[in-house]
ROMI-106505 format. One record per residue: x, y, z of N, C-alpha, C, O in turn. Coordinates in pm, whole numbers, plus 50000, padded with zeros to 5 digits. Example, Ala and Ser with C-alpha at 12.3 -4.5 7.8 and 13.67 -1.06 7.14 Angstrom:
% ROMI-106505
513194943150780512304955050780513204967050780514244966850846;512854977550708513674989450714512905000350787513415011450804;
This chain:
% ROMI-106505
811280778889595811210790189686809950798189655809680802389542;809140800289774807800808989705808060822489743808670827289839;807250829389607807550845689575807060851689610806090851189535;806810859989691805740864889752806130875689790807320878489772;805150886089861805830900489896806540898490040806590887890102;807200914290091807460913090262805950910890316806090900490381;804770914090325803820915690358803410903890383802530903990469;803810889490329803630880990348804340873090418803790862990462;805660875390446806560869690550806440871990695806180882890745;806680859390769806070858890897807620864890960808610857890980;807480882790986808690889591075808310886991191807190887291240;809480884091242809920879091397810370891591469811200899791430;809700891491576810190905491644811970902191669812530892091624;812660913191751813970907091774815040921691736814380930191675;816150924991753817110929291781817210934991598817600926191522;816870949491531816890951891415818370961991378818770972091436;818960954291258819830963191250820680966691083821330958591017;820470977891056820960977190849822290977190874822900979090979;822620975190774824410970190718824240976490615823620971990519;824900990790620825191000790513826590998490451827630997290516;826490998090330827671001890228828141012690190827521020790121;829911014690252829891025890213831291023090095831571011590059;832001034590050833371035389975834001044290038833571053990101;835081040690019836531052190084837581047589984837651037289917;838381058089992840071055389919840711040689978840531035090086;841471037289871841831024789907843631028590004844321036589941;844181024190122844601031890223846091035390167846831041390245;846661031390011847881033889965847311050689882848231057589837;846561053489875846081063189760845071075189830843991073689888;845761086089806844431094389832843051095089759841941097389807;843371092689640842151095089512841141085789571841331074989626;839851093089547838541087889514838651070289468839421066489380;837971063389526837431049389469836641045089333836541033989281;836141056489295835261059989181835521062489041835241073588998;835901055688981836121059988800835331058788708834371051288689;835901068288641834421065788547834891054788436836051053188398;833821048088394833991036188337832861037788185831641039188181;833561037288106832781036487942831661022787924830721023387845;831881013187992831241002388011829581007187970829331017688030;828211001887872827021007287864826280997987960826550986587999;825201006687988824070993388078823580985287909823710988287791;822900972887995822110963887938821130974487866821310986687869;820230969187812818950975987706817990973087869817320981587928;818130963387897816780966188004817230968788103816510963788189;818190974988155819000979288284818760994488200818181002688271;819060998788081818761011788079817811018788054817791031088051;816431006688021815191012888034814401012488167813291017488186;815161005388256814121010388372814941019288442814401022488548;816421026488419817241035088467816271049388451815901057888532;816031046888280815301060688231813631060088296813001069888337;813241048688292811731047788389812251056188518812011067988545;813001047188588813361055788706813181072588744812621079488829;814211074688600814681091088634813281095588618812941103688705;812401092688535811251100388472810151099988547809331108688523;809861090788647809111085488695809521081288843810071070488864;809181091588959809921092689095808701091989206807561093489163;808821090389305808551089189449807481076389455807571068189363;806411074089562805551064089575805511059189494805931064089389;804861043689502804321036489370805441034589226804991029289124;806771039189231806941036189129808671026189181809641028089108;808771019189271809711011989324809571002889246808511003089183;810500991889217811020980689159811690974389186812570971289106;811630968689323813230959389359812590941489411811390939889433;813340932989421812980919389429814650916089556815810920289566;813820907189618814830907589749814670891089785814370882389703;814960889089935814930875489981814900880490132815430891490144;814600877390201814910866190354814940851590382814090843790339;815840848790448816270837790551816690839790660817110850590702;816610826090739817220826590858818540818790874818690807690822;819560825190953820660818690975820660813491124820590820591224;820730802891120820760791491307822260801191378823220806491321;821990800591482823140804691589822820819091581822070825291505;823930824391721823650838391722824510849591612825650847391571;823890858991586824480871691500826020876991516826430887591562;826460869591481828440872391486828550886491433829160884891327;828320898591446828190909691346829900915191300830100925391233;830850907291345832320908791247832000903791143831770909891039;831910887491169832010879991051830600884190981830960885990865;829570886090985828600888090910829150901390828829340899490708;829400913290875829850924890766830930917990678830810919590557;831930910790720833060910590653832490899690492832880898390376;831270893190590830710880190478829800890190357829820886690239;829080901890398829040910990312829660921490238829100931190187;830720918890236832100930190204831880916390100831150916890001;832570905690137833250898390012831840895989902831860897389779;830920892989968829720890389877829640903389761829630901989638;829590916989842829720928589708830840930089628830960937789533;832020918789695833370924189615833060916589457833280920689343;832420902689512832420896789419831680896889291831980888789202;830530907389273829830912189196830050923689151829940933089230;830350925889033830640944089017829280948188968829330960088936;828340944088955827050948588935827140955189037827020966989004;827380953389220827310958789332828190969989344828220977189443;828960971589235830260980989265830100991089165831070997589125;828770993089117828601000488980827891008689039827421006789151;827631024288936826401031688972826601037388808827601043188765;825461034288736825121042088589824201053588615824321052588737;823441062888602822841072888585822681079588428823411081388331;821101082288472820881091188312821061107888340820761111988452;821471116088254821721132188283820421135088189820271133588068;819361140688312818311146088304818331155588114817681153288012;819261164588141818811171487981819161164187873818511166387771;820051155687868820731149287754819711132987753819161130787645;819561126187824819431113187840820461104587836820351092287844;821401110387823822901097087847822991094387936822931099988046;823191083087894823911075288049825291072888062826021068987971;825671075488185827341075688250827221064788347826151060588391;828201061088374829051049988471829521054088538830021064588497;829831051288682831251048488726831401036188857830511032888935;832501032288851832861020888921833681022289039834391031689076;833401009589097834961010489210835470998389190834710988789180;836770996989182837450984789253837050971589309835880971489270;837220960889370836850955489498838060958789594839090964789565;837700953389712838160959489793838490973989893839250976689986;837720979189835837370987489893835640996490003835321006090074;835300988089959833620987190004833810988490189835030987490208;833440989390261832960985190407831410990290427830710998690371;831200980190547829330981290572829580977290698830310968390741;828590988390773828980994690908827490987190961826700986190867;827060982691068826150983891108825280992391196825690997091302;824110994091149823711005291233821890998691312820770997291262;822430996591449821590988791504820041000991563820151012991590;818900993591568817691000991628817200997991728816201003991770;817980984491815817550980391897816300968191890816020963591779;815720964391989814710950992038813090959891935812830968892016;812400961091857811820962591801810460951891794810630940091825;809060956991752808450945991779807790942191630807760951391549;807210927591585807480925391482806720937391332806970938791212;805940942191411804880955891316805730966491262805710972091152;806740968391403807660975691357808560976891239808760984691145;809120962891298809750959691212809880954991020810720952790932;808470955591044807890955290860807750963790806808080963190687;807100978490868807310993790865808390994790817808500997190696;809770992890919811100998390843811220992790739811150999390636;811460977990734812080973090661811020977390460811530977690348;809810979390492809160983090404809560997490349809471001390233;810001003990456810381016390397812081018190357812641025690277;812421011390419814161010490394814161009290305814761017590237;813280994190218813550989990082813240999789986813941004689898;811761002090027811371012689923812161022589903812291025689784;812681027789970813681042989956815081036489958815731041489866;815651029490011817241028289995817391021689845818581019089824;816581018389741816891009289666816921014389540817351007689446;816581023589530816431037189423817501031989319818531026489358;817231033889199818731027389097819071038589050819521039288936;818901052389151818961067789085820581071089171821121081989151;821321059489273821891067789392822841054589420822361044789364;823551052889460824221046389521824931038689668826021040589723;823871029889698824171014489612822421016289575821831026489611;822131011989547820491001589490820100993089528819180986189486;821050991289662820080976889743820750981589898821510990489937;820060970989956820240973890105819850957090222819160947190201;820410959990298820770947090411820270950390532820530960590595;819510941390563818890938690754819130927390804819090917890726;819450924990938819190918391004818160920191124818140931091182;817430911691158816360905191283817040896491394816920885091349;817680895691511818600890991561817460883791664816880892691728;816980870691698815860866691760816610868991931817770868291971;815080872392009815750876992150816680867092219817550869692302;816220851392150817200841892251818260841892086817960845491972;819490836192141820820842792100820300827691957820050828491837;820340813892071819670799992007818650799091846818690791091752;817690812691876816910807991723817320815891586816600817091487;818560820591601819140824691507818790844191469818380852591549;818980845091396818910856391309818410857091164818880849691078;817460866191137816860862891013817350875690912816990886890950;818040875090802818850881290717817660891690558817210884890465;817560897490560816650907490470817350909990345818460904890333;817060914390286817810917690135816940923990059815760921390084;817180933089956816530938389860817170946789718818120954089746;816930946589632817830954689543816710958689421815780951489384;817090972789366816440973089243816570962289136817450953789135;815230964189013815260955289023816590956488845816780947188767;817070967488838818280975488746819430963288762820270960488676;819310958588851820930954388881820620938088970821490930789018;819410936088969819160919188983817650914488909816590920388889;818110902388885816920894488860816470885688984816960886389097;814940873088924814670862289012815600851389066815600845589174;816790849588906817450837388930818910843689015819830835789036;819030856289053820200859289147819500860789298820160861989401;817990860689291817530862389395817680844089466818010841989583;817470836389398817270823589494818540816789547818650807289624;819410823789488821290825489471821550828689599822160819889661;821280838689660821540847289776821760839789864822900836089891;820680835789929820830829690117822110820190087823190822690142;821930808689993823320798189981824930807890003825910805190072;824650819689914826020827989893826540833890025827720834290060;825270839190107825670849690220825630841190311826350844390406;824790825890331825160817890435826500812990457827070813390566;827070807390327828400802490308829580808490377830350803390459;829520824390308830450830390345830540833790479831570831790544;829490839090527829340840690676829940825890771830600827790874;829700815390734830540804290819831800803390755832560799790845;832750805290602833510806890611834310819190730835180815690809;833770833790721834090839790792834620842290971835400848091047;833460832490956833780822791133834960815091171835520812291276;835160812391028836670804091088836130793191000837050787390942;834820788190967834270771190910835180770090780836250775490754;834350760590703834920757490586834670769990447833790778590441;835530767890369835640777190255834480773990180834060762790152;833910787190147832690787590074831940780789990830760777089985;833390779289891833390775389800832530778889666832100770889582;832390794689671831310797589579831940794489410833130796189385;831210791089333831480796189187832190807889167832250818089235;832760804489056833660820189012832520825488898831870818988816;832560838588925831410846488865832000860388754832960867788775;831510860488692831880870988550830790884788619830100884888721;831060896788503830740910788490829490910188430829380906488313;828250914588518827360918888430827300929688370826370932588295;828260936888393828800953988304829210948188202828620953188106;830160937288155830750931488065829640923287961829690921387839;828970920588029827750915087978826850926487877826390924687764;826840935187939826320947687919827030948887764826300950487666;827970948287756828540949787631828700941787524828800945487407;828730930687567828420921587453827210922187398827120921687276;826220923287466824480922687441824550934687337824250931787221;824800944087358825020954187267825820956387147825710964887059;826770945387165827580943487018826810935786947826500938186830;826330923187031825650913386959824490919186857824340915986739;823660929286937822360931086861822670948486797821820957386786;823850949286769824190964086694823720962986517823380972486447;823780952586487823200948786330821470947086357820980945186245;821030947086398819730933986385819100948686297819520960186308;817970943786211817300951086137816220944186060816440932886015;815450948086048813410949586011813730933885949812990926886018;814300926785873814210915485798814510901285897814290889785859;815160905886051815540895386133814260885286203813220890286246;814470874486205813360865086274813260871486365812060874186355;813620877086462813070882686595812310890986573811460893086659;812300899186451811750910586453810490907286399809520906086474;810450906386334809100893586265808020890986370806970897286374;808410879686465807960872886564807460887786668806440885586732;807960899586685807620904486771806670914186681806020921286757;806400916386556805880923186466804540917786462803540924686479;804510901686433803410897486424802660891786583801720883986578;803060895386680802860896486821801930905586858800860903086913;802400917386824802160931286798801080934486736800230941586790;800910928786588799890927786522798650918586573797420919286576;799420911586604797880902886672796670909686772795450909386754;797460916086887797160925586918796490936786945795980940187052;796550943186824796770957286777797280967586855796910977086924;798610959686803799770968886839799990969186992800520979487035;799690960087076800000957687186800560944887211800650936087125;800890943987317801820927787396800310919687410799410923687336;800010907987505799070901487505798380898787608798780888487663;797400904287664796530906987783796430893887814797030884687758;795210892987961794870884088039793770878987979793080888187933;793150864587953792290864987863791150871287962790290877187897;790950871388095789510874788138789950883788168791150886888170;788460892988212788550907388248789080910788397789070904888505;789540922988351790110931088518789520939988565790110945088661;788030946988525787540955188528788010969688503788510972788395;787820979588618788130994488575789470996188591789960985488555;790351003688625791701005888659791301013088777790391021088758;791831012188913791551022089021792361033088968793381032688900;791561044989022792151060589042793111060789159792951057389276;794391066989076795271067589176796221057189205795811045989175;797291057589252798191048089287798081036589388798641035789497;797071025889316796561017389417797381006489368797411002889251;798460998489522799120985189486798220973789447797210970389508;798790967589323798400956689303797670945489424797710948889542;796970931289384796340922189437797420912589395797990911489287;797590904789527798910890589480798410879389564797980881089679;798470868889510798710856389551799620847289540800300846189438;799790837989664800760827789643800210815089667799360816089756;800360800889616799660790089628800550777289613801240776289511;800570767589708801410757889635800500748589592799970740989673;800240748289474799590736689388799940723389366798980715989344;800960718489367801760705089377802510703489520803210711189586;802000688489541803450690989642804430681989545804130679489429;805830676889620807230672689483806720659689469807810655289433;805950649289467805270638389424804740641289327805030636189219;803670651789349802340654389212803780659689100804030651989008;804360668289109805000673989065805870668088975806030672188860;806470657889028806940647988947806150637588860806640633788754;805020633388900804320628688823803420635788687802740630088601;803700649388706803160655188662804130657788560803480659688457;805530659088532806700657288477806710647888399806930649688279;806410632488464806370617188400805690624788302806220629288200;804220626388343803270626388249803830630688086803800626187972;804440644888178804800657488003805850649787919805930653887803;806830637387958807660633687931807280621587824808000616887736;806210618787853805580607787779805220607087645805270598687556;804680623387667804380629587546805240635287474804810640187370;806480636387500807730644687420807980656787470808800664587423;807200659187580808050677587611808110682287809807840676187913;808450691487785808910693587873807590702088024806690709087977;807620700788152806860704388257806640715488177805630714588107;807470728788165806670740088096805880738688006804900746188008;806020727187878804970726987780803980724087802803140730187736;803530715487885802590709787997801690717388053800460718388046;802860724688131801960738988223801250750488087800050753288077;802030754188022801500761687927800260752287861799330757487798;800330744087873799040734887728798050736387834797000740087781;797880734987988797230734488065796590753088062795480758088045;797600757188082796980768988069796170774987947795350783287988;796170773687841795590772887700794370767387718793420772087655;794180757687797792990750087808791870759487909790670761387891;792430762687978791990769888094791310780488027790130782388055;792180791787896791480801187817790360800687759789390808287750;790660789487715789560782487578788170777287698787110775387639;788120775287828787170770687886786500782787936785280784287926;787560794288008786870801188059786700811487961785940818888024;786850816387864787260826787814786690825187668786170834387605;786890809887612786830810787522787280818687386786810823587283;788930815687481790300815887366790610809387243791360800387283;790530807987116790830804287023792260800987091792740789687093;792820811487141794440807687107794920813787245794340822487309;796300806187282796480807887405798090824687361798670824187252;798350833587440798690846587379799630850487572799140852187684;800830850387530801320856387681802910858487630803310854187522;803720865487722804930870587721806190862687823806150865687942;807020854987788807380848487888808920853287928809710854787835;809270855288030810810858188037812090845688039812140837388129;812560845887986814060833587991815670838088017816180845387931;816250835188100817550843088157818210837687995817860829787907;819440848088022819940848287916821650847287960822590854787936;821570835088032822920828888119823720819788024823970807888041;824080827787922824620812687817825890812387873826460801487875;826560823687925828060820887948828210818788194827970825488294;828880801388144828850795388274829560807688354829390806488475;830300819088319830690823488416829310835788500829420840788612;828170837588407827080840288442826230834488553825670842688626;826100823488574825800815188614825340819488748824140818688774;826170823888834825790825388960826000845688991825760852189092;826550850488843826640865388891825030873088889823980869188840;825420887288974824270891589032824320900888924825310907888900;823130900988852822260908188721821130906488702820450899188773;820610913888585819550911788515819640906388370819630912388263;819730891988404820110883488277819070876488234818940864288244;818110886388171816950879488152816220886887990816310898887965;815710879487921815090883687781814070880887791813970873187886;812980882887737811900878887695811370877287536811670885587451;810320862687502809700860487403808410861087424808000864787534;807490857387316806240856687261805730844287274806450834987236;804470841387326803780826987321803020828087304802170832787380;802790822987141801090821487088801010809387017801810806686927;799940800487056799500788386974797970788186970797190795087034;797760779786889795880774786888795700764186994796270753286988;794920767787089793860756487163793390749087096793960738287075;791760753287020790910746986949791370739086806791860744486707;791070725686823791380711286714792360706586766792840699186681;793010706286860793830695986908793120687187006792390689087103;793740674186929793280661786961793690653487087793180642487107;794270656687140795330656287269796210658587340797150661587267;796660659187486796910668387532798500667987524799210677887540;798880657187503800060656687399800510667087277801450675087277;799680664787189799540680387045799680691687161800660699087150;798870693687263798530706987290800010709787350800430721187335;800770701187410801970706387458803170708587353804150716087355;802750700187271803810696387124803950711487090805020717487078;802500717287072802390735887033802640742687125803090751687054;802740745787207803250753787369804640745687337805130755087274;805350738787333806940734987322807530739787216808580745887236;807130738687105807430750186947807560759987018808670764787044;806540764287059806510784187101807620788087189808000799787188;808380776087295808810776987395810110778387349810940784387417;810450772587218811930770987141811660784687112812180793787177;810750786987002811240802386968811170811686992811440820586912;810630814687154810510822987269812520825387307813140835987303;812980813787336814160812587437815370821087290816310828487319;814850816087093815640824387066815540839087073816480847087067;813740842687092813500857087071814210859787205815400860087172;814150861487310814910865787429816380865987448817000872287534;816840858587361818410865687333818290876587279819460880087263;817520886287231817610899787163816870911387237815690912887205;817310918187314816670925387403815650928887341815810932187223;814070929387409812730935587325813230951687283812960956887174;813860956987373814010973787335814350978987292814220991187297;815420968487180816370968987053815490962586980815920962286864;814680958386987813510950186882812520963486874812000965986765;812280971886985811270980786943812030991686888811490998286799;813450995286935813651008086860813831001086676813321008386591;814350991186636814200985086491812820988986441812780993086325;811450988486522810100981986464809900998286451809451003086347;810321007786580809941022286537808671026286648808231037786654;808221016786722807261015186841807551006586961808440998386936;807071005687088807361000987194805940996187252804871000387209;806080986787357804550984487378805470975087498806630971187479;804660972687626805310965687758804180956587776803030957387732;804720947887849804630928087908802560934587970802490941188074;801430931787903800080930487989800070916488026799240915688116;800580904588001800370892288059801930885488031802640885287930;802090880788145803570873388178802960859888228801840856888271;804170852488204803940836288250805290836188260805880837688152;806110834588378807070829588413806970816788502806160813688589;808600807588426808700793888471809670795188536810380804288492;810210788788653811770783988674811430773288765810490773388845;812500761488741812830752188828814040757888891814990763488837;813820755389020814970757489110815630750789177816660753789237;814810736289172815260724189244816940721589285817430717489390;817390724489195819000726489202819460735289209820580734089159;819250747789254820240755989265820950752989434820160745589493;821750755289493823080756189584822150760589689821690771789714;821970747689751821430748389916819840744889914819330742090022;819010745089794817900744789764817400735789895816640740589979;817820724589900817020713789977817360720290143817430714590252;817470731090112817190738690279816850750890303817240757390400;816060754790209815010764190188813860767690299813590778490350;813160752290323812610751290424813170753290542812710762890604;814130746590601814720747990726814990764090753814420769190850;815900772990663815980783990666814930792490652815290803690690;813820792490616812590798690628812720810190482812350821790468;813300801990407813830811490305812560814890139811990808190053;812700828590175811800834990052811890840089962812710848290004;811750843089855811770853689771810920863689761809750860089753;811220881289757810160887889762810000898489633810500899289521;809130905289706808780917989561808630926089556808030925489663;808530938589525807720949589601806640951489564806210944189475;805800961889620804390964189525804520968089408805400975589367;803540962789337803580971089171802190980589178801720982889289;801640985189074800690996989083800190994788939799101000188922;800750987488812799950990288718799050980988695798300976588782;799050977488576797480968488506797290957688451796310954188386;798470950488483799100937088403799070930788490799000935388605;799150912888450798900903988509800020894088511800070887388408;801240890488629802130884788586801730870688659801060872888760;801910859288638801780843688722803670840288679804490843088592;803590834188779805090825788850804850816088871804150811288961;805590810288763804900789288795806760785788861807690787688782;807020781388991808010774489043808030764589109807590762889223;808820753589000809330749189069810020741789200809740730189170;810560741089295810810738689404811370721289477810790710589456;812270722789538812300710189639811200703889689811310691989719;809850710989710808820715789794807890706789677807740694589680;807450713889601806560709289486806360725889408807020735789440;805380725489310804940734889240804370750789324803320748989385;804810762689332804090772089367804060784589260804910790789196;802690785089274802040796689153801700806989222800750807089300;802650818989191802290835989255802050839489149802440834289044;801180851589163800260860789080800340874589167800180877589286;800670881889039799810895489067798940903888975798890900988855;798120916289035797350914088891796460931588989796550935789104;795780936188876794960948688940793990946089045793040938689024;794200952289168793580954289257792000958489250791490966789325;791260950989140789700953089146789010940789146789480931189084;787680939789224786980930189259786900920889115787080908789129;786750924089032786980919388897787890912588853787680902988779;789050916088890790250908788871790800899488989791450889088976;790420905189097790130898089184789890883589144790750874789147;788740882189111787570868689127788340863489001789050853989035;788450866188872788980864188750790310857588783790290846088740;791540860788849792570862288856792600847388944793390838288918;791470846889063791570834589119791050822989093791400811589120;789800829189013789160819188918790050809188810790020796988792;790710817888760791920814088682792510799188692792500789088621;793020803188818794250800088879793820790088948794720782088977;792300786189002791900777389041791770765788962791900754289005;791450769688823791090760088723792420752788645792360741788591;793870762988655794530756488641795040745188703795600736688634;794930743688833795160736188929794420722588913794910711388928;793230725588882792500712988833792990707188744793140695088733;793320716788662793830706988519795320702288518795780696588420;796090704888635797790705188677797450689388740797990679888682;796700687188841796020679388917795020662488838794790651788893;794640667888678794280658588608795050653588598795080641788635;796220660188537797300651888475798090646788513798750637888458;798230652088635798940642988764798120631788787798890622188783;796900627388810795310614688812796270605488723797010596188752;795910612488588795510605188520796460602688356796070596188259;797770610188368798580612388272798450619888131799250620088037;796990627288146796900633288020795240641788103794820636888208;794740649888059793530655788047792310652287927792410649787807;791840652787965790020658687926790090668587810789960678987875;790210672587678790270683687612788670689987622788480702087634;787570680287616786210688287654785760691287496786500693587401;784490690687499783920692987358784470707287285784830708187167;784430717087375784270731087340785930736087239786320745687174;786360724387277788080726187244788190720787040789000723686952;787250714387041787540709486844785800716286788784680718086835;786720718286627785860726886572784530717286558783490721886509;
């Protein structure tokens, strides 16, 4: 599925209309739907809660969403009712935490399921400019993780009844990740033809990411200065000085003012190269990511003239199957640093990017923000490299047909994240990165050269290391 912003999705003019969530008493009870619940957020559900509170209006949104299209015309019973059960089934959707401005605590409270309804509230035949306006501003403002709910629902109803309806989504990004985002269209398509009368959904049974919330926090209530994680993020840190691990080329100045980021999306493989490109990594003992990472290392050391390849990678942190398909932010992050220069082939070079990749996936079981309050300092992601295969997730091989995306919102700061996915499709690499001519050219320069070298190894089963690479 490629990641990309709304800005990049081709909106269809057509019939616009939100599906608001609301709560009421459940109809045996007068009392409120709302309790308060002791349950804690996640470590990174409660640091971008407190980003949130501290840090308000333009430019500082955070939510990750989807569109698709659903074939036939807009049933709007069964579609609300297919979104009633979809929020019943997540209590992430049924939660609202908040920080209290003088204290910094954070409180809970919950509802039930069953009790939710989402009303539609139509705008009429709209034309497609329009329609990116709202939906750009809906997201931005309805998604707030300060208010309740944190996400929000559109539909695009096409003028003939025949080309379907195209379905919007968005949520902070407090209460979802990427891998609940590619989840979606399969979940809300399903139910919506169950709802029709079709066949039963059949979704997975799904666990509490509130519950989750609590284990993560029991788990890492000991950890202290002598733990391997802490170590690994110490000497990260140190490498550094005292920061996470930049882009190796330059980004130039920082614009003045709240200027959105520069993004790209590219599909670099189609699922042939892609697979061969797999054979290849397999040959050598490791896996497409070690591959992509050794490729990328190479790329430093050419353009940059990296000793050592240095980035932050995120890995969900779905160990329990009832996770699997629930809507959260089940995601950790590790450290990736190896040497480029003296490896003898491009085999070694992945052998070292696959080490890093093991003890990345254990550092990301330990939230970084329980690793920084241990270390006594904090420091955030300047270069990300995220992987996911998605090839299998539930409905994947109709991604295309549905016109189905993943999106983002704008970001505004100074870091450089790349998205290597996966896909039915083949390989697509999104980037975002500072909005200056500098980073610009750098950023695509990059990204061009990886492709070459994604593209060798697809040729030819291994790469070129190049003189410049041994001492």
């Amino acid at each position: 599925m490629e990641f990309t912003e709304l800005a990049d999705y081709p909106v269809s003019p057509g019939t616009l209309t939100e599906w608001l969530p609301t709560v009421s008493p459940p109809a045996a009870s007068s009392a409120g739907p709302w309790y308060d619940d002791p349950r804690p957020a996640s470590f990174v559900q409660a640091a971008r809660l407190r980003e949130a509170a501290t840090h308000t209006g333009p430019g500082h949104e955070s939510w990750l969403g989807t569109a698709f299209t659903v074939a036939g015309p807009l049933d709007e019973a069964a579609f609300g009712r297919a979104l009633r059960v979809w929020i019943d089934r997540h209590e992430a959707l049924r939660s609202h935490a908040e920080v209290e401005p003088a204290t910094g605590r954070l409180s809970r409270q919950t509802f039930d399921d069953g009790v939710v309804s989402v009303c539609p509230l139509t705008h009429g035949h709209r034309s497609s400019a329009v329609i990116f306006e709202h939906l750009h501003d809906l997201f931005d403002r309805a998604t707030s993780p300060l208010s309740w709910p944190a996400f929000a629902f559109a539909t695009v109803a096409a003028p003939d009844p025949d080309d379907g309806f195209t379905v919007y989504f968005a949520a902070d990004h407090a209460i979802i990740d990427g891998l609940t985002i590619v989840l979606i269209a399969h979940a809300i398509e399903a139910l919506y033809r169950q709802e029709q009368g079709g066949p039963a959904a059949g979704l997975f049974p799904v666990g509490s990411y509130l519950d989750y919330g609590v284990r993560e926090r029991e788990d890492a209530a000991d950890l202290d200065a002598a733990a391997p994680v802490v170590r690994s993020w110490r000497e990260a840190l140190d490498r550094n000085d005292g920061r996470l691990p930049r882009f190796p080329l330059e980004l130039g100045d920082r614009p003045a003012g709240p200027v959105p980021q520069g993004a790209l999306s590219a599909w670099v493989l189609d699922a042939e190269a892609a697979d061969a490109f797999a054979v290849a990594c397999r040959k050598v003992g490791h896996s497409f990511f070690a591959g992509a990472l050794a490729c990328l290392g190479l790329v430093g050391a050419e353009l940059a003239g990296e000793d050592r390849f240095d980035t932050v990678t995120p890995m969900h942190t779905r160990s329990d199957p009832y996770a699997a398909a629930s809507v959260g932010w089940y995601v950790g992050i590790g450290p990736i640093s190896f040497d480029v220069r003296g490896a003898r082939s491009f085999g070694e070079l992945a052998g070292r990017a696959a080490q890093q990749i093991a003890a990345a996936k254990d550092s990301s079981k330990v939230p970084f923000d329980r690793v920084c309050e241990v270390l006594g300092r904090g420091a955030r992601p300047r270069f990300v490299v995220s992987y996911m295969d998605v090839r299998f997730a539930p409905s994947a091989s109709r991604w295309s047909e549905w016109n189905a995306r993943a999106l983002r919102s704008k970001q505004y700061d100074d870091s450089v994240y790349i998205w290597i996915n996966r896909t039915p499709l083949g390989v697509n690499i999104a980037s975002r990165y500072p909005n200056t001519d500098v980073a610009t050219a750098n950023v695509h320069r990059y990204l061009a050269r990886l492709r070459i070298r994604l593209e060798e190894v697809v040729g030819t089963g291994s790469c070129a290391l190049g003189e410049p690479l041994h001492h």
